[in-house]
VONUMI-814680 format. One record per atom (N, C-alpha, C, CB): residue in one letter; x negated, y, z. Coordinates in steps of 0.05 Angstrom, whole numbers, plus 32768, in hexadecimal, padded with zeros to 4 digits. Atoms other than C-alpha are relative to their C-alpha. Glycine has a CB too. Layout:
<nodes>
AXYZ
...
</nodes>
This chain:
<nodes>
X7FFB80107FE8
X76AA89AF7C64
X80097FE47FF8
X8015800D8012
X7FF6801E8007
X76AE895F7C62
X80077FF98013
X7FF07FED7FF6
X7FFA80077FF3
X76D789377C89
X7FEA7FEC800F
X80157FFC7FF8
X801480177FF1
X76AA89047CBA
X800D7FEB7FF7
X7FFD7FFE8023
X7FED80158002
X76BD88C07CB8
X80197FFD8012
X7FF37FEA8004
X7FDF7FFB7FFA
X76FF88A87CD1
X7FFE7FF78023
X801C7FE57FE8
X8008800E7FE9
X76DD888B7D14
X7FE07FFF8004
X800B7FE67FFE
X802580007FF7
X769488A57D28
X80027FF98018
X7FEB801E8001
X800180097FE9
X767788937D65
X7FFE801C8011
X7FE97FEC8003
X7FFC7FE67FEC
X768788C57D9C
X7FE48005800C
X80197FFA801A
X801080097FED
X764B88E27DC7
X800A80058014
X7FE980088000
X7FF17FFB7FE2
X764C88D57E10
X800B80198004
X7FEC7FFE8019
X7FEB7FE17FF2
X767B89047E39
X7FE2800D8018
X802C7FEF801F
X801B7FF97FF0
X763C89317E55
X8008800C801A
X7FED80167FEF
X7FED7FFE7FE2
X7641893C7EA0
X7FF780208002
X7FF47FE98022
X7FF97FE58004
X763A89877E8C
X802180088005
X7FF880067FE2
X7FE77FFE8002
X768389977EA5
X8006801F7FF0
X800C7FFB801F
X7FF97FE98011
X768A89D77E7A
X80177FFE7FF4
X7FED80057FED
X7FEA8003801A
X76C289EA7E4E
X7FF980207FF9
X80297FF68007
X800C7FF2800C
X76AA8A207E1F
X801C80097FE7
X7FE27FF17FF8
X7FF37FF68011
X76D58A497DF3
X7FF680217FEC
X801880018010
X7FFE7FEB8020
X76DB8A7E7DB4
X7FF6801F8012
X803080037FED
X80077FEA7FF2
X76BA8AB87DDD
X7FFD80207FED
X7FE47FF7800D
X80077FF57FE6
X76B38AF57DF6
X80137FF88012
X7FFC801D8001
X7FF080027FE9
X76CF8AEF7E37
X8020801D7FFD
X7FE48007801E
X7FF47FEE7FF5
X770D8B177E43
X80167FFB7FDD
X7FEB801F800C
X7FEB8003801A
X77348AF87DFF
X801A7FED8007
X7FEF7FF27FE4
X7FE780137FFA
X77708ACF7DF4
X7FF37FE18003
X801A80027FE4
X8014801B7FF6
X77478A8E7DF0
X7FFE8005801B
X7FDF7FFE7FF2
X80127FFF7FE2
X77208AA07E34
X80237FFE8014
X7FE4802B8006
X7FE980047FE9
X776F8AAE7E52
X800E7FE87FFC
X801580188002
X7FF480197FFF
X77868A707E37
X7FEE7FE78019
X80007FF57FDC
X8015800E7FF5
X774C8A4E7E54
X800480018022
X7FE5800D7FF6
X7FFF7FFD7FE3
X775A8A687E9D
X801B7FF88005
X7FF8801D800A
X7FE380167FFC
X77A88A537E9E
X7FFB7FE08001
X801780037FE5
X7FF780168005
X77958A167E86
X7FEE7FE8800D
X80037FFE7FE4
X801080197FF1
X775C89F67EB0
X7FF68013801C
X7FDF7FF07FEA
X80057FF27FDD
X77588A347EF0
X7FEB7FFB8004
X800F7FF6801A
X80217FFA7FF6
X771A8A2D7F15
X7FF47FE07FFA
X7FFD800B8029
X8006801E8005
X771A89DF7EFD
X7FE17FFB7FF3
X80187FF37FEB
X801880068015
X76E189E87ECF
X7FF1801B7FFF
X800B7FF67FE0
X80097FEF800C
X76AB8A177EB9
X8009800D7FEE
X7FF37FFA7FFB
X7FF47FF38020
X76BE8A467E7F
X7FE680167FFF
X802A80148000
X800F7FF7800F
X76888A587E52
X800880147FE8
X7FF77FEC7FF9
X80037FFE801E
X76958A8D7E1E
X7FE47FFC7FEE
X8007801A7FFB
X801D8004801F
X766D8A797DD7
X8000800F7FEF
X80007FE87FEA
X80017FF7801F
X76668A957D95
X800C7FEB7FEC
X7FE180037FF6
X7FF2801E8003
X768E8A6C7D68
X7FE57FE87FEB
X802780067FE8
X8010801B8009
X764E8A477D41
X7FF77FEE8014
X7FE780077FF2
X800580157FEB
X762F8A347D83
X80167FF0800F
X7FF2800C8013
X7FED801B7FF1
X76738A1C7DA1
X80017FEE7FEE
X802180048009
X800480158009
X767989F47D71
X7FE97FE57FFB
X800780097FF2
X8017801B7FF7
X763289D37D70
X7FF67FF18019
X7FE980067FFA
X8006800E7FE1
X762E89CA7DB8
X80147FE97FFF
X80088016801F
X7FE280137FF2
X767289A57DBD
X7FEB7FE67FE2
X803880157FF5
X800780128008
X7652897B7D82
X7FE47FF18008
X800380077FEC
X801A800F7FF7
X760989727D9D
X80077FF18022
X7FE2801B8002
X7FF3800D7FEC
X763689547DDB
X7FF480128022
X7FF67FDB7FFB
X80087FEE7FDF
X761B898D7E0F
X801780098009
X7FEB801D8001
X7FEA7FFA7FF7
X766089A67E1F
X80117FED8000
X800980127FF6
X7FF0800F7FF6
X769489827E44
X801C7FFF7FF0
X80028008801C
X7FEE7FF58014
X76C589A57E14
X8006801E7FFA
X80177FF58006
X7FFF7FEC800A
X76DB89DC7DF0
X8021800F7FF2
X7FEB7FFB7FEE
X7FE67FFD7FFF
X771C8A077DDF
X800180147FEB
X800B8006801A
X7FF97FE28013
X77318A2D7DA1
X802180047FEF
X7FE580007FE2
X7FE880018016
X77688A4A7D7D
X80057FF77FE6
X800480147FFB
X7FFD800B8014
X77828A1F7D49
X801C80057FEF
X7FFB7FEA8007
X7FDE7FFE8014
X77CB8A3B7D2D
X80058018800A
X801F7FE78008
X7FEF7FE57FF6
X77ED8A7C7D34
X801A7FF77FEE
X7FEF80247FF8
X7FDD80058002
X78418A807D28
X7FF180157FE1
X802280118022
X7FFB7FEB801D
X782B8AC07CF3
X7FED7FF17FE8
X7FF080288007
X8004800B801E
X77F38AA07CC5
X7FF97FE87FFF
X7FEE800D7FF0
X8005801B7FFB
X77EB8A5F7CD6
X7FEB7FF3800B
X80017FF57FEF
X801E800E7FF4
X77AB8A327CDE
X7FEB80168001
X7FF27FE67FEC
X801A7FEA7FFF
X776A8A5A7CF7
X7FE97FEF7FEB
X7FF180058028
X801B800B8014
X77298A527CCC
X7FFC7FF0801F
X7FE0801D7FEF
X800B800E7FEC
X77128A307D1B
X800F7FDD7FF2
X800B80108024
X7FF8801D800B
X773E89F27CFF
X7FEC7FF17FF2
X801780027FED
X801880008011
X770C89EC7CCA
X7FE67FF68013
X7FFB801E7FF2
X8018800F7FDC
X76D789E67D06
X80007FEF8008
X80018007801C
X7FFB80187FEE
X76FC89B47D24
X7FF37FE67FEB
X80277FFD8009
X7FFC80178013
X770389897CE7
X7FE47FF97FF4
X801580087FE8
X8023800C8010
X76B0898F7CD4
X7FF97FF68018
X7FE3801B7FF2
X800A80147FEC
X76A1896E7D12
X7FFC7FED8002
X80067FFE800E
X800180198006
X768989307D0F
X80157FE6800B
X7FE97FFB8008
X7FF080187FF5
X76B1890A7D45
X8013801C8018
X7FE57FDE8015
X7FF37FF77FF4
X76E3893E7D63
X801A7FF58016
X8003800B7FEE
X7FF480117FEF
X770E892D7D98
X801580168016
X7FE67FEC800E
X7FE17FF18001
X7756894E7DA6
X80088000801B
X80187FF17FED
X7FEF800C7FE5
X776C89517DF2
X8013800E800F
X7FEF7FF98016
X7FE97FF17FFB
X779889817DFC
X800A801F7FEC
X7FFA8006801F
X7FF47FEC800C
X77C789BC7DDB
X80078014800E
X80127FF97FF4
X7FF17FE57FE8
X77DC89FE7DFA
X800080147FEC
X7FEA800D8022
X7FEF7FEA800D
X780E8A257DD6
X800D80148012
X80167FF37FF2
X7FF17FE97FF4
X781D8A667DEE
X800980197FF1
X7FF180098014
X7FF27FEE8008
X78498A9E7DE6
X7FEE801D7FFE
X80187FFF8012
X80087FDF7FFB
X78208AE67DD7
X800F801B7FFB
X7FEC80057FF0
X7FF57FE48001
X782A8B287DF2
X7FE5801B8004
X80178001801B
X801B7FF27FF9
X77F18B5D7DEC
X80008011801C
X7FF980167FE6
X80007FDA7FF5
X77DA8BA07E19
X7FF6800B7FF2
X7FF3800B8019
X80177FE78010
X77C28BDA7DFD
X7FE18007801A
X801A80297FFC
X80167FFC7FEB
X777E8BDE7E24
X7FF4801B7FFB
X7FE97FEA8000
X80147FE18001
X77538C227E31
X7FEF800B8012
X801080177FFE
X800A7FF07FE7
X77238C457E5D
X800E800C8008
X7FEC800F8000
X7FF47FEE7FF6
X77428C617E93
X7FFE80177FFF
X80017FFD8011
X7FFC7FE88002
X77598CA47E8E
X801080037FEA
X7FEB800D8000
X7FEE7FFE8020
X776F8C977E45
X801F80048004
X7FFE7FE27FEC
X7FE77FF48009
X77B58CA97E2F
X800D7FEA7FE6
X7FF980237FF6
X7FF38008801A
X77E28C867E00
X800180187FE6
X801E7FF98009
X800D7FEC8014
X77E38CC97DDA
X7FEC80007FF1
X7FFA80118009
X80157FF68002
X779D8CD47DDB
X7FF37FEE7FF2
X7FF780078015
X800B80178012
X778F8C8F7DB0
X7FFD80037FE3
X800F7FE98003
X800D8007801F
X77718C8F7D6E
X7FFD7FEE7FF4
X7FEB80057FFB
X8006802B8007
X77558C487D62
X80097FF2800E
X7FE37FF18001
X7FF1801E7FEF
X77768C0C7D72
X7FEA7FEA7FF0
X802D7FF87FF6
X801180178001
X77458BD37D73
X80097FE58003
X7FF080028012
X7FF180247FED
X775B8B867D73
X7FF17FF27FDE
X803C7FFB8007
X80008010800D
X77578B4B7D4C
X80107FFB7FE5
X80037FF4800F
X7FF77FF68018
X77718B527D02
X80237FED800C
X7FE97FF57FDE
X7FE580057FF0
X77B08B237D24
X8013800E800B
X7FFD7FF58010
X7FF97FF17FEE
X77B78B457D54
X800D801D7FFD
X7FEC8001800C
X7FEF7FE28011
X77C78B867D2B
X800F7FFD7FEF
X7FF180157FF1
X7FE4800D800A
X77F38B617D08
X801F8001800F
X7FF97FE28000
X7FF380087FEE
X781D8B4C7D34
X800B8019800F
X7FF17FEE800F
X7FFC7FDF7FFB
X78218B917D51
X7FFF80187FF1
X7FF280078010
X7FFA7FEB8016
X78298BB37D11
X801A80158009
X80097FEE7FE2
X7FE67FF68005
X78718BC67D21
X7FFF8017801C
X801C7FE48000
X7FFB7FF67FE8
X785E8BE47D6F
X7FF4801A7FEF
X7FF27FF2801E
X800F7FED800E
X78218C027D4E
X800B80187FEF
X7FF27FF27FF1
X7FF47FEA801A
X78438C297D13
X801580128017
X80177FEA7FDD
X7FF07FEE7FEB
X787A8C407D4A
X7FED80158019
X80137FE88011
X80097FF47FEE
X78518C587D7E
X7FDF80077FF8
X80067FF08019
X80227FF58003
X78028C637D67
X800280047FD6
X7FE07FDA800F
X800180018010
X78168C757D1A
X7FE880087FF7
X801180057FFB
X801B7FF5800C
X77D78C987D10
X7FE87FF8800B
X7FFE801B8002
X801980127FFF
X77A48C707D30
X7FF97FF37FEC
X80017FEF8010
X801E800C8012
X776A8C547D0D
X800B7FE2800C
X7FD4800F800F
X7FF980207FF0
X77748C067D14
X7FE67FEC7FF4
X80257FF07FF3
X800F80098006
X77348BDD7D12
X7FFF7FE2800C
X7FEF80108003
X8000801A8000
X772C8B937D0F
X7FE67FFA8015
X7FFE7FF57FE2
X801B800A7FEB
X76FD8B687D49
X80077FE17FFE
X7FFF800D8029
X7FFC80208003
X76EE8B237D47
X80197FF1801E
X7FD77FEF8003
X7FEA80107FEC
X77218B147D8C
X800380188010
X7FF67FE28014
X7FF97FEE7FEA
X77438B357DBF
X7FE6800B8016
X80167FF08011
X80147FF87FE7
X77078B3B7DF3
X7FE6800D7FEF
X7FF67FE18016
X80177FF68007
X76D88B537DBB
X801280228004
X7FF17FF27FDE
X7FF07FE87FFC
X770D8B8C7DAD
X7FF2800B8017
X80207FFC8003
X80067FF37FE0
X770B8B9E7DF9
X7FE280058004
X800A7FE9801A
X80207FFD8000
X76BC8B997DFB
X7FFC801A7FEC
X7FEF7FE17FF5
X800B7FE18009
X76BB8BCF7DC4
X80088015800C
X800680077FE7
X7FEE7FEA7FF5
X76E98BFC7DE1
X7FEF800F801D
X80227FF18009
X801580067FE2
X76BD8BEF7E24
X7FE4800B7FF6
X7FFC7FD8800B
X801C7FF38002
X767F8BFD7E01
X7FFD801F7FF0
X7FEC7FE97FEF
X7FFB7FE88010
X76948C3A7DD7
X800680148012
X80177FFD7FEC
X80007FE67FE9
X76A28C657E16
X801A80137FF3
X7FDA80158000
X7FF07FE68005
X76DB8C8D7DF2
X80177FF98008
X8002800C7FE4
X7FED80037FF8
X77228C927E0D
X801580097FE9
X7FFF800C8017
X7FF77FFD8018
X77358C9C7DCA
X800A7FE47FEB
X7FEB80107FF6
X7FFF8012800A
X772E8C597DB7
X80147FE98014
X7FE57FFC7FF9
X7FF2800D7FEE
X775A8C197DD3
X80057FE27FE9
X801C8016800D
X800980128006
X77568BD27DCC
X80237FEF8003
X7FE37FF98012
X7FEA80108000
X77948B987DBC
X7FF97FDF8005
X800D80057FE5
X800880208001
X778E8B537DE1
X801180008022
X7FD47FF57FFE
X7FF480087FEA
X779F8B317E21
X7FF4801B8018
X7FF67FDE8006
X80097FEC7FE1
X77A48B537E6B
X7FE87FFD800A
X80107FF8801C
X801B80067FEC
X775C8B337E88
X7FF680127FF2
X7FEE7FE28002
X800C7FF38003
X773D8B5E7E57
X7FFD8019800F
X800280017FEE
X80067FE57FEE
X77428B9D7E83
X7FF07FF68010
X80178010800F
X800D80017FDA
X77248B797EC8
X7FE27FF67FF0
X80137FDF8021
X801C8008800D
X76E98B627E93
X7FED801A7FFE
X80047FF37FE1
X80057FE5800E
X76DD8BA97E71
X80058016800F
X801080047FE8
X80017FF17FF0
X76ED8BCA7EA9
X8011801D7FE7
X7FDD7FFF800D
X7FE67FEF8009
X77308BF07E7E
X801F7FFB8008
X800180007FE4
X7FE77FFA7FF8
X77778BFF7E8B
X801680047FEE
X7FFD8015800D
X7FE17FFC8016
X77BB8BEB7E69
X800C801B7FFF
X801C7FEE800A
X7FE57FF58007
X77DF8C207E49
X801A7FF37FF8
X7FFB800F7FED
X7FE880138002
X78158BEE7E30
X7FF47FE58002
X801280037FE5
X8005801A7FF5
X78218BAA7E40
X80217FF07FF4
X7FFA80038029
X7FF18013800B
X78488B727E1A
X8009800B7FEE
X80127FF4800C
X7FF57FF78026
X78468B907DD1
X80087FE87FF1
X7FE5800D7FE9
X8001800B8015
X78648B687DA2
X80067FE48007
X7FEA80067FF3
X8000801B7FF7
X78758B2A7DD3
X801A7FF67FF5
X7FFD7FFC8020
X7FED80178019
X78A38AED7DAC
X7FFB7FF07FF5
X800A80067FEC
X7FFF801F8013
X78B08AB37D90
X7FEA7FFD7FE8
X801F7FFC7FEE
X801C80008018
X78878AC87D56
X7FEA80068004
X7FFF80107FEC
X80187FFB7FFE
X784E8AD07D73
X7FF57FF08017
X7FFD801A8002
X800B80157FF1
X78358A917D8C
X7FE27FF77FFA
X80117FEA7FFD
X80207FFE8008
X77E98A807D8D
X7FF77FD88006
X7FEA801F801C
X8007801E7FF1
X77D88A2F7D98
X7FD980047FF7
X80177FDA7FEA
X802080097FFF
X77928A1A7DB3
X7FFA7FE27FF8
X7FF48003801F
X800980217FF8
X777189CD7DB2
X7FF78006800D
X7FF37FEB7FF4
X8018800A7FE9
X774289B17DEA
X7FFA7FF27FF2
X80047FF5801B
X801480228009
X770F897F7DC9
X7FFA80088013
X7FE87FF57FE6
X801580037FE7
X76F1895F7E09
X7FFE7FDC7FF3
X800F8008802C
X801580178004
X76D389167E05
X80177FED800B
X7FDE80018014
X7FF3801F7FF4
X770C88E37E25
X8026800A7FF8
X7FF77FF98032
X7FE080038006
X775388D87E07
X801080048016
X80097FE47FF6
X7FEC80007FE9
X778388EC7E3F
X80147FE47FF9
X801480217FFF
X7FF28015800B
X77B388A97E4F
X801A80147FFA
X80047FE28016
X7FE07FF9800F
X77FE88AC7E2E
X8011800C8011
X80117FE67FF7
X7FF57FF67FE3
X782F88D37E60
X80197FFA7FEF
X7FF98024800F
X7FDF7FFA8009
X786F88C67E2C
X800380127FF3
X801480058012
X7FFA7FE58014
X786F89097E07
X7FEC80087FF8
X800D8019800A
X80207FF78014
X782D890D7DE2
X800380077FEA
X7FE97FEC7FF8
X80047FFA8017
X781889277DA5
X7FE77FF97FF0
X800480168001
X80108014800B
X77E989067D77
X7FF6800E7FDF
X80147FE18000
X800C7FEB801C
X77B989377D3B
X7FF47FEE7FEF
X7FE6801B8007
X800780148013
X77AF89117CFB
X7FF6801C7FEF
X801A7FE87FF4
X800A7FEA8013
X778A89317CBF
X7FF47FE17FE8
X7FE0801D8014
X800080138020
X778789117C71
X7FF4801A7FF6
X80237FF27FEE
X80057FEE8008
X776889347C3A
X801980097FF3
X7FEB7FFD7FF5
X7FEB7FF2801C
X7799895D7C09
X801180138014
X801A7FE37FE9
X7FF17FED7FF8
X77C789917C16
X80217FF5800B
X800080147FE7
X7FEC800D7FEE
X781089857C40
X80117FFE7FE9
X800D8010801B
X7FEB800A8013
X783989847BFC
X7FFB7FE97FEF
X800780157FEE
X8010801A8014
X7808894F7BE0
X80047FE88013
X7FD780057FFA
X7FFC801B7FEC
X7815891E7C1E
X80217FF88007
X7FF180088020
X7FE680077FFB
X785E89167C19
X80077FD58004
X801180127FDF
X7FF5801B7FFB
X785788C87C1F
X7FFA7FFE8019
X7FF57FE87FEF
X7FFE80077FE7
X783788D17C5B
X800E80118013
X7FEA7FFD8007
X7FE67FFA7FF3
X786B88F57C74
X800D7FF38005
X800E800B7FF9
X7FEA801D7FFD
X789988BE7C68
X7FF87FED8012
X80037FEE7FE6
X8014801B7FEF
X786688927C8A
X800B8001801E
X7FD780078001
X7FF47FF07FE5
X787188BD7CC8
X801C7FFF8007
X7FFC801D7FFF
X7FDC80077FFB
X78C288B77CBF
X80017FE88004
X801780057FE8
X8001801A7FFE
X78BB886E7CB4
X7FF97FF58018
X7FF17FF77FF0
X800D80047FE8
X789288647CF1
X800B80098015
X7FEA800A8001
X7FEC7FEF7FEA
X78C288907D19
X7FF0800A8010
X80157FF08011
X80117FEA7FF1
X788D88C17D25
X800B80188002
X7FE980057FF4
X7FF97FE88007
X78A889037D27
X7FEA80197FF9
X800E80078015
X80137FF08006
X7884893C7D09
X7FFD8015800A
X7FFF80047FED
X80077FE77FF4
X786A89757D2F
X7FF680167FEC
X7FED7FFA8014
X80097FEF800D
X784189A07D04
X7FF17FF67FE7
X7FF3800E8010
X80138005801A
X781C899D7CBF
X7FFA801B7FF6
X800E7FEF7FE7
X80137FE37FF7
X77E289D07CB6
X7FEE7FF97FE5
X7FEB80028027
X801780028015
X77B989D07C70
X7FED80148003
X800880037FE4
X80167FF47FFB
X777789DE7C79
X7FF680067FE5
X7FEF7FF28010
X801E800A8018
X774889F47C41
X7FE980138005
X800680037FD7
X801C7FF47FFB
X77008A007C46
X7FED7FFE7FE3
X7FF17FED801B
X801080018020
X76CC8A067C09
X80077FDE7FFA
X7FD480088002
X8006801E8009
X76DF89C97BE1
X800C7FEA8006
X7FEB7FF98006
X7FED80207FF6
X771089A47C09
X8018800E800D
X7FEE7FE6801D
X7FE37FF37FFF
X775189A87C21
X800D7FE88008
X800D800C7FE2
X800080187FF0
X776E89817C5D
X801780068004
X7FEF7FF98018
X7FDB80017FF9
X77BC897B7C7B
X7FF17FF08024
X80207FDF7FDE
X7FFC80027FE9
X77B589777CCB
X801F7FFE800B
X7FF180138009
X7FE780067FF8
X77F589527CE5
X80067FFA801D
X80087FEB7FF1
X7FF680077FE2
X7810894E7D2E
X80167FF78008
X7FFF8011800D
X7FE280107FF8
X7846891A7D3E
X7FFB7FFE8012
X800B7FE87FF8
X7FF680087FDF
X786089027D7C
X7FFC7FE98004
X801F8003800A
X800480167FF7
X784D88CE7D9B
X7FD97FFD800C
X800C7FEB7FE8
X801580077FFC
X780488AE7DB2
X7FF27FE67FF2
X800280008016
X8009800E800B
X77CC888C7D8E
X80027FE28013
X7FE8800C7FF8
X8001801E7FED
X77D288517DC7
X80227FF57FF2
X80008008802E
X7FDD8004800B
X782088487DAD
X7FF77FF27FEB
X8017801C7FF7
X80028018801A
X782A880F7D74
X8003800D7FEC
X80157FE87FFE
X7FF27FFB8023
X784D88347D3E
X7FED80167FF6
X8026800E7FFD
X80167FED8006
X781388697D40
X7FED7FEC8000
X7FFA801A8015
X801080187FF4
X77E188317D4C
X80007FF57FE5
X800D7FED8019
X7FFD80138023
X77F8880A7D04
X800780137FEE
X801A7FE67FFA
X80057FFC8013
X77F688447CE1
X7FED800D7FFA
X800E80067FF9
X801F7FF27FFE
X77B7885D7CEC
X7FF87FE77FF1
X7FED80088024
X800E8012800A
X77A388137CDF
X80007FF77FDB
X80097FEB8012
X7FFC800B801B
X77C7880D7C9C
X7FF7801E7FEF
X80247FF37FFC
X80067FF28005
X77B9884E7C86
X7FE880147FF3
X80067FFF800A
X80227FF78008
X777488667C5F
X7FFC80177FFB
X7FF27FF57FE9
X7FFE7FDA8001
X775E88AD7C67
X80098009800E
X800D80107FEE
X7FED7FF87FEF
X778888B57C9D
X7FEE8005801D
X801A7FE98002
X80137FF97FE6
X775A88CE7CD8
X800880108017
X7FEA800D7FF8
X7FF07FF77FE5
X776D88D77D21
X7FEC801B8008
X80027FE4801D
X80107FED7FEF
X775689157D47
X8003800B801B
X7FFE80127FF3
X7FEA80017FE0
X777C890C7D8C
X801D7FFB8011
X800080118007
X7FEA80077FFC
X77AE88F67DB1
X800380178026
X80007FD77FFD
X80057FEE7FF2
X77CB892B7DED
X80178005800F
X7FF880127FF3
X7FDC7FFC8000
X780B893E7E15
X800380107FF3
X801180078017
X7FF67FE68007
X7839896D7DF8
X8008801D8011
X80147FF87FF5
X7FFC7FE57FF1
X783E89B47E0B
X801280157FF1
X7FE2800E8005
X7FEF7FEA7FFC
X787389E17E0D
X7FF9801C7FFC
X80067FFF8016
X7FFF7FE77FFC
X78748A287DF9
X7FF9800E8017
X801480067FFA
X7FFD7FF57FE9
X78598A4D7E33
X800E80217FF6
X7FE17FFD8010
</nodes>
């Protein structure tokens, strides 16, 4: 993966109003997606190669994926973000996760064998899991709503799926438990790339990305103290061959002291400016 330049030319904002996310329907993406724009917009689930080439061949209005978890940090989707030619950052939505156990009705908490989810996701619920389903089978799915879709297409009440609540009214299954494993540690953050910088509201946040790893950029750390940026997060990416440091301070690219150090700065490439969001 190579970085683009530090300033491509955007394409138009297409009057496709879509916003398209990390599909199947009925995942944590798809429920972030409905908190966070309601009946405002379309919501497309994709596949993640085509979300990503639509949002770059400029047919989607925008697009929404998970980019950080609290347990292992940056998603490979970061990586996605960062091969894009001219990406473009417009909002964050950090939230707090709590699973259900999903199942065809009739099932039984007993009566469960396989637990289905997202290799996270059975993470994260290692500790319920081992207490209450020690002898289930535990199989990995690319997201919460695929989980639920197998469980849905497998017909057995033997099996049972780990992700958000919509998955049942999708898959047409039924919580046995509900809020496994909810806490602090288990926070999931999305982006929005859409096409127009939101203006400044006073509490923005502002995603920079250099190459090298976050122990190799310690000057521009300082840069950021100097500037009286504050530092939000730092996220090393690496993909075949390269190896990036994604930084999120406070403030907005329209602001001066962000403003002169982008200008003085080489290598230093913006990727949005956004309000800040709160833990939901």
């Amino acid at each position: 993966m190579a970085l683009a330049p530090s300033s491509p030319a955007r394409p138009a904002a297409p009057t496709d109003r879509r916003i398209a996310y990390l599909g199947p329907a009925g995942s944590w993406t798809h429920q972030a997606c409905i908190e966070l724009f309601g009946g405002d917009a379309p919501l497309v689930p994709m596949e993640r190669q085509a979300l990503f080439a639509a949002y770059q061949a400029g047919t989607l209005h925008g697009l929404c994926v998970p980019v950080a978890t609290s347990l292992v940090g940056a998603t490979p989707y970061l990586d996605d973000v960062l091969a894009l030619d001219a990406p473009l950052v417009v909002a964050e939505y950090p939230r707090m996760l709590g699973y259900s156990l999903l199942a065809l009705p009739g099932a039984t908490l007993r009566g469960i064998r396989t637990v289905i989810a997202h290799p996270v996701a059975l993470e994260e619920a290692r500790p319920w899991l081992d207490r209450e389903l020690p002898h289930a089978a535990r199989e990995e799915a690319a997201s919460g709503g695929a989980a639920a879709q197998a469980v849905a297409d497998g017909a057995s009440r033997a099996a049972a799926s780990l992700g958000p609540g919509i998955g049942a009214a999708f898959y047409g299954l039924a919580p046995l438990a509900e809020h496994i494993e909810e806490g602090p540690h288990n926070v999931t953050r999305w982006w929005v790339l859409g096409r127009e910088t939101p203006a400044p509201t006073g509490r923005d946040t502002t995603a920079l990305v250099m190459a090298g790893a976050a122990h190799e950029l310690a000057p521009l750390r300082a840069a950021f103290a100097a500037a009286g940026l504050p530092l939000r997060t730092a996220s090393t990416c690496t993909a075949p061959g390269t190896r990036h440091c994604v930084f999120e301070v406070e403030g907005h690219a329209h602001d001066a002291p962000l403003r002169a150090l982008l200008a003085r700065t080489a290598g230093l490439r913006w990727l949005g400016s956004y309000p800040r969001r709160d833990v939901l």
